[in-house]
Every structure is written in C-alpha cells, then in structure tokens.
ZANUZA-399388 format. One record per atom (N, C-alpha, C): x, y, z negated; atom name; residue number from 1; residue in one letter. Coordinates in Angstrom, 1 decimal. Atoms other than C-alpha are relative to their C-alpha. Example, Ala and Ser with C-alpha at 12.3 -4.5 7.8 and 13.67 -1.06 7.14 Angstrom:
<sites>
0.9, -1.2, 0.0, N, 1, A
12.3, -4.5, -7.8, CA, 1, A
0.9, 1.2, 0.0, C, 1, A
-0.9, -1.1, 0.0, N, 2, S
13.7, -1.1, -7.1, CA, 2, S
-0.8, 1.1, -0.8, C, 2, S
</sites>
This chain:
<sites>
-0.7, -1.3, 0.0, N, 1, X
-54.1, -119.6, 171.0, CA, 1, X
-0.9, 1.1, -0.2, C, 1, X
0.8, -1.4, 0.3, N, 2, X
-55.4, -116.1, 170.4, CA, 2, X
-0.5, 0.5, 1.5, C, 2, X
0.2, 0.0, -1.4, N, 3, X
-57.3, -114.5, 173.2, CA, 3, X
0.5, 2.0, 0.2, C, 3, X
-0.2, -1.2, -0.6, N, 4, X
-56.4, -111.2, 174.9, CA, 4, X
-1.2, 0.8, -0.4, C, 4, X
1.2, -1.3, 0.4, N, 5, X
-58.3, -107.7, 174.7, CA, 5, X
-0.9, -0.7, 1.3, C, 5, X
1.0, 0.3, -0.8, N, 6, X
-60.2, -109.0, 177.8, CA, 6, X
-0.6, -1.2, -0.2, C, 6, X
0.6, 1.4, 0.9, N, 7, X
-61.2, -112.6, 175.9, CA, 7, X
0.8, -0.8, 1.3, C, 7, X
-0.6, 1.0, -1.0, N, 8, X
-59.2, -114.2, 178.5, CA, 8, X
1.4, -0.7, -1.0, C, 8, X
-1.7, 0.9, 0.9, N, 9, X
-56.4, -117.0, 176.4, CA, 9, X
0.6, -0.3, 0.3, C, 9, X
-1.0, -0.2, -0.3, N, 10, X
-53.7, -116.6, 176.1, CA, 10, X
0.7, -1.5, 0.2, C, 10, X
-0.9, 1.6, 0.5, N, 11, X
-51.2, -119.8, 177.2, CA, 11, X
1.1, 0.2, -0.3, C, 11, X
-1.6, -0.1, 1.0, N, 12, X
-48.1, -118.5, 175.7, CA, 12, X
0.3, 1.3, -0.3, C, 12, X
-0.5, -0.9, 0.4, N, 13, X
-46.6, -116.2, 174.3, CA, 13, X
2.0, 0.1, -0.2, C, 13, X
-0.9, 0.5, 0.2, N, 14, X
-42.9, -115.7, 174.1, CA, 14, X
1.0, 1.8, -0.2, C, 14, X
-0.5, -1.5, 0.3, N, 15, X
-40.1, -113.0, 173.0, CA, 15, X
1.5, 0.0, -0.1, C, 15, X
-1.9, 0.2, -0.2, N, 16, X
-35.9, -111.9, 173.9, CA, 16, X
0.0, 1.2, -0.5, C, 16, X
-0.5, -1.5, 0.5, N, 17, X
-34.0, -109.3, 172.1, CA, 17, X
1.1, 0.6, 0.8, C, 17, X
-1.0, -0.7, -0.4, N, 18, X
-31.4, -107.4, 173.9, CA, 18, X
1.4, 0.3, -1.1, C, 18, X
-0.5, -0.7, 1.0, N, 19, X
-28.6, -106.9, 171.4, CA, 19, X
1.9, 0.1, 0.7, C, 19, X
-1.3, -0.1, -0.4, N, 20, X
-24.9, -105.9, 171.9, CA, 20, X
1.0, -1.0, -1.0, C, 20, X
-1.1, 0.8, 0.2, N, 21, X
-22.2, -108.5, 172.2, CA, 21, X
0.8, 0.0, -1.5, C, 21, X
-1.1, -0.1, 1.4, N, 22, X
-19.5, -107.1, 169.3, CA, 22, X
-0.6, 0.2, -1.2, C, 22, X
0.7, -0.6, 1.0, N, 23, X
-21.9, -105.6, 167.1, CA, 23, X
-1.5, -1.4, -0.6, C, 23, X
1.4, 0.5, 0.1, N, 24, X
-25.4, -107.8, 167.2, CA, 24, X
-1.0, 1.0, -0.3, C, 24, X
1.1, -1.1, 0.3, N, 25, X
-27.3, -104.8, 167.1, CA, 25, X
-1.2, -0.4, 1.1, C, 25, X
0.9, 0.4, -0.9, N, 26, X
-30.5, -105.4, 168.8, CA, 26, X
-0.6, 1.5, 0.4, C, 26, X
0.4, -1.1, -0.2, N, 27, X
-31.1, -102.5, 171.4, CA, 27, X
-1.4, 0.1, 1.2, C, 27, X
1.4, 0.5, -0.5, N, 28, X
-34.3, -104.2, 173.0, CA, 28, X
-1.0, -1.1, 0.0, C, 28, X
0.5, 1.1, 0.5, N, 29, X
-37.2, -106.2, 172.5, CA, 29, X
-0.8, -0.6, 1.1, C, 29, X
0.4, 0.6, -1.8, N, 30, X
-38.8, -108.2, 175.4, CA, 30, X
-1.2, -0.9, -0.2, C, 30, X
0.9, 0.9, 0.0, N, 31, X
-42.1, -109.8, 174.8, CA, 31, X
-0.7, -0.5, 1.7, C, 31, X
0.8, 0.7, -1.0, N, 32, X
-43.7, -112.1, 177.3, CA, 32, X
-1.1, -1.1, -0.5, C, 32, X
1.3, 0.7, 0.3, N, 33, X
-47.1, -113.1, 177.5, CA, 33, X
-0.7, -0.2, 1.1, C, 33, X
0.2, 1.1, -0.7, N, 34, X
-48.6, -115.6, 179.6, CA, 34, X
-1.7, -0.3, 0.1, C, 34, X
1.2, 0.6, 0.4, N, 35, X
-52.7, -115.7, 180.1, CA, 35, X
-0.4, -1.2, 0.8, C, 35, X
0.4, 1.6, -0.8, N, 36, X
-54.7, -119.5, 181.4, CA, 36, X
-0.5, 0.8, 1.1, C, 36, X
0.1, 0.0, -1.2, N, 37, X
-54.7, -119.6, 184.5, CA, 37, X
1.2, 0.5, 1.2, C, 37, X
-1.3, -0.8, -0.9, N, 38, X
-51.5, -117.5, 185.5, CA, 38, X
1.0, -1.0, -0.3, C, 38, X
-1.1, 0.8, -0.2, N, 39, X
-48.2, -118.9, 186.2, CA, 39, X
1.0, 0.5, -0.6, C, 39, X
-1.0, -0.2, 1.0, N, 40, X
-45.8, -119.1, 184.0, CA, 40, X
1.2, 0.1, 0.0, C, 40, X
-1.0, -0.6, -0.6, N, 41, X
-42.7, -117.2, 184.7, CA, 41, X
1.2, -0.7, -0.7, C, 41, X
-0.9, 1.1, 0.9, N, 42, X
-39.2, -119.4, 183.7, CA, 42, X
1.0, 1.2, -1.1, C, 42, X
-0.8, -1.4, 0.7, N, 43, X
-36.7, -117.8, 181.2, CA, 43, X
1.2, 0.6, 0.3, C, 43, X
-0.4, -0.9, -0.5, N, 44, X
-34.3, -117.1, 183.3, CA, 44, X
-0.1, 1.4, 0.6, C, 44, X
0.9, -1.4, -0.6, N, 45, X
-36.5, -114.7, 184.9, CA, 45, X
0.0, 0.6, -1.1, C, 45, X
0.2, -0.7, 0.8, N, 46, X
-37.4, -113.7, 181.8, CA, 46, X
0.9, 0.8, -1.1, C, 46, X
-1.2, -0.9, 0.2, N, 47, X
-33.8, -112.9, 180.6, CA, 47, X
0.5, 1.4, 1.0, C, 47, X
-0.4, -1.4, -0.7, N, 48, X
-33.2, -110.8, 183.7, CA, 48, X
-0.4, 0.7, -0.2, C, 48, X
0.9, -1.0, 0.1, N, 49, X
-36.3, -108.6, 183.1, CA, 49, X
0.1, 0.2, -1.3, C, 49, X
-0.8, -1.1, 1.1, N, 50, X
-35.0, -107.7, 179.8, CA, 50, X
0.9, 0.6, -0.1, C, 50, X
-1.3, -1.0, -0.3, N, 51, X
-31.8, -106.6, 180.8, CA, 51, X
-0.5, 0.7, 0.9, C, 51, X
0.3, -1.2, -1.2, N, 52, X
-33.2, -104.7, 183.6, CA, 52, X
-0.8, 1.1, -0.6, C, 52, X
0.8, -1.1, 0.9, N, 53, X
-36.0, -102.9, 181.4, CA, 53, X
1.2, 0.9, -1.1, C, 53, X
-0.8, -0.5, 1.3, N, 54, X
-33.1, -102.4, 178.6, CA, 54, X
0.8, 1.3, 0.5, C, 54, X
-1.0, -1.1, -0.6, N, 55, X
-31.1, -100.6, 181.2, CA, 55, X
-1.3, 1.2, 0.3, C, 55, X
1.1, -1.6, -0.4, N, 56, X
-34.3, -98.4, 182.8, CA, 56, X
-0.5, 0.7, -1.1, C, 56, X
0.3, -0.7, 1.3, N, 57, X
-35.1, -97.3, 179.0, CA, 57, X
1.4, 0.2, -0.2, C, 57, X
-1.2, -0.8, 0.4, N, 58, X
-31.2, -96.0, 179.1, CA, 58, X
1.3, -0.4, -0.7, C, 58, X
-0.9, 1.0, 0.7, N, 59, X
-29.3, -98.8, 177.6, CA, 59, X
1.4, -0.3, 1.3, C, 59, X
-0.9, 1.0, -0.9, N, 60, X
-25.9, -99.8, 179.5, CA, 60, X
0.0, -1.4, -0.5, C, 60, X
0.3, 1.0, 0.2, N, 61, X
-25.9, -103.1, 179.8, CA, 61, X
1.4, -1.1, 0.0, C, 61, X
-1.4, 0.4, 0.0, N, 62, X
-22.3, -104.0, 180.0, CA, 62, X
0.2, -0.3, -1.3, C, 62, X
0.4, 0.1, 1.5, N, 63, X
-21.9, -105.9, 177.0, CA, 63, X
-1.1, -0.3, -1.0, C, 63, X
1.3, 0.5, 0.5, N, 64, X
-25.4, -106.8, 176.4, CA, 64, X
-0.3, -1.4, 0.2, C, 64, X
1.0, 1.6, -0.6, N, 65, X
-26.8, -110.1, 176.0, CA, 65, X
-1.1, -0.7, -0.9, C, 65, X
1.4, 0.6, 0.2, N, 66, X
-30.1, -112.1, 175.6, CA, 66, X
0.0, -1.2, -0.7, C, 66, X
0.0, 1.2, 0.8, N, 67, X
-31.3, -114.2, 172.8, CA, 67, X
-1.8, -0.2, 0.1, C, 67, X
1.8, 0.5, 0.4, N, 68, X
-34.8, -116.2, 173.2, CA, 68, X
-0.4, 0.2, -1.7, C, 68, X
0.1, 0.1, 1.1, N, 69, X
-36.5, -115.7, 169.8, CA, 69, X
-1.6, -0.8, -0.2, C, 69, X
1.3, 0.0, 0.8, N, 70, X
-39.9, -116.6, 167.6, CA, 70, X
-0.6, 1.1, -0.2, C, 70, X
0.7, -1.4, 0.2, N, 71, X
-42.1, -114.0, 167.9, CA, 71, X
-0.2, 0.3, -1.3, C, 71, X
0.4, -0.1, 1.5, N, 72, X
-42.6, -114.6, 164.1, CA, 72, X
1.1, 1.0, -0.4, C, 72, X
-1.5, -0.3, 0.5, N, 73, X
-38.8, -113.9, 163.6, CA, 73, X
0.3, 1.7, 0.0, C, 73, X
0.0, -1.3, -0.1, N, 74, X
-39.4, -110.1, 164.6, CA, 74, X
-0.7, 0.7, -0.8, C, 74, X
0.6, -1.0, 1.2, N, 75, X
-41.2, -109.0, 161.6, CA, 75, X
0.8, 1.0, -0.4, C, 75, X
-1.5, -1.0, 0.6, N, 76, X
-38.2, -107.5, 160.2, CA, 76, X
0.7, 0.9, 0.4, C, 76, X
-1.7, -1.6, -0.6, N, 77, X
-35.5, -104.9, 160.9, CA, 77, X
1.1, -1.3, 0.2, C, 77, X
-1.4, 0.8, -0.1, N, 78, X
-32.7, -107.6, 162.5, CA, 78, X
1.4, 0.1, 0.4, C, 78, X
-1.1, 0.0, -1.2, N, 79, X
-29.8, -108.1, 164.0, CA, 79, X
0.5, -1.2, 0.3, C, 79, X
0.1, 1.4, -0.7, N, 80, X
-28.3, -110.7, 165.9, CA, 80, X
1.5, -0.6, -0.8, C, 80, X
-1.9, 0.5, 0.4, N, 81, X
-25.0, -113.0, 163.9, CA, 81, X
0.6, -0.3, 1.6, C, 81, X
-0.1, 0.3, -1.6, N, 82, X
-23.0, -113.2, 167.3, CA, 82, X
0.8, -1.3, 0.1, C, 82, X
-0.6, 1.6, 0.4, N, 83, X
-21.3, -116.5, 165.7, CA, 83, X
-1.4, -0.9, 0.2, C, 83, X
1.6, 1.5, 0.2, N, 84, X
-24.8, -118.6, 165.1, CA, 84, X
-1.0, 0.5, 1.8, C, 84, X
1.0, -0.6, -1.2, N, 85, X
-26.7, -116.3, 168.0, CA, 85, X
-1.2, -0.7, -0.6, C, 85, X
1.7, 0.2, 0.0, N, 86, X
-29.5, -116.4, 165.7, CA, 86, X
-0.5, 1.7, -1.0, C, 86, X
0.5, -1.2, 0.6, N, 87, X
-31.4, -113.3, 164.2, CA, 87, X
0.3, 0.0, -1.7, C, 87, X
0.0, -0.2, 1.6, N, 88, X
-30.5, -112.4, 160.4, CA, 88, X
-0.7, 1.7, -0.2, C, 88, X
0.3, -1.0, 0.8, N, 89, X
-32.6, -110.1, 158.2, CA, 89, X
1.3, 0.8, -0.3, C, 89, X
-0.7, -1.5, 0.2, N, 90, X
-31.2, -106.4, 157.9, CA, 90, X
-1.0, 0.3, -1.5, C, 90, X
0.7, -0.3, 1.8, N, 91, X
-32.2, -106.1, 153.6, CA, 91, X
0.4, 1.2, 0.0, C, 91, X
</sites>
C-alpha cells in the first residue's frame, strides 16, 4: 500500500458517499483510512460517522443514506442509481 505523509503504511484505505434517498445526489463523501498498527474500525461505525459528519457540515439527514464505495469510483462528478445502489457517472 502507499505510505502516509509520516512514512507510516497505510493498511487500508476505504470510502462512503452520503447521497439522498429519492434523488441519488451525493451530499457527502467519507473517506477512511486505516494506518499498520492501528485498529481497524468496522463499517458500521464507519456508516454512522458519515451521517453524523454530513449532518455537522449542515446536511439533514432524514432521508440520507450510505453507500460503501471504491475509492477509484470517485474520480468523477457522480451520483448514486437508487435502483442498483451503485455510483453512475454524471457526463
């Protein structure tokens, strides 16, 4: 894996989008990263602490919900299909 600004390596890396239910707009993005030696937080945890950040940056949350993604998969401008619950390119 790649190593952090402090050369300490990374053991994971991982990333959730916040997006709204009806729409699939994605109105947060939630990376988590993980360096050796530290303990690796599960992803339920890691769902709640996106909805809680999404709301403390101003978002209501009613209506919001969490999709694990590929950090690759966020290159783009996306949004969420809320049929497949998977990310599609915004062309």
């Amino acid at each position: 894996m790649s190593e952090g600004i402090n050369s300490t390596p990374i053991k994971s890396s991982r990333a959730f989008v916040v997006y709204d239910g009806k729409s699939g707009a994605i109105v947060h993005v939630h990376r988590v990263t993980t360096f050796e030696g530290a303990k690796d937080s599960s992803a339920k945890a890691d769902r709640t602490q996106a909805l809680s950040l999404a709301q403390q940056f101003g978002h209501r949350v009613e209506g919001l919900k969490v999709l694990a993604v590929e950090l690759d998969e966020l290159r783009r401008a996306h949004r969420v299909d809320i049929k497949s619950r998977r990310l599609i390119c915004e062309s």
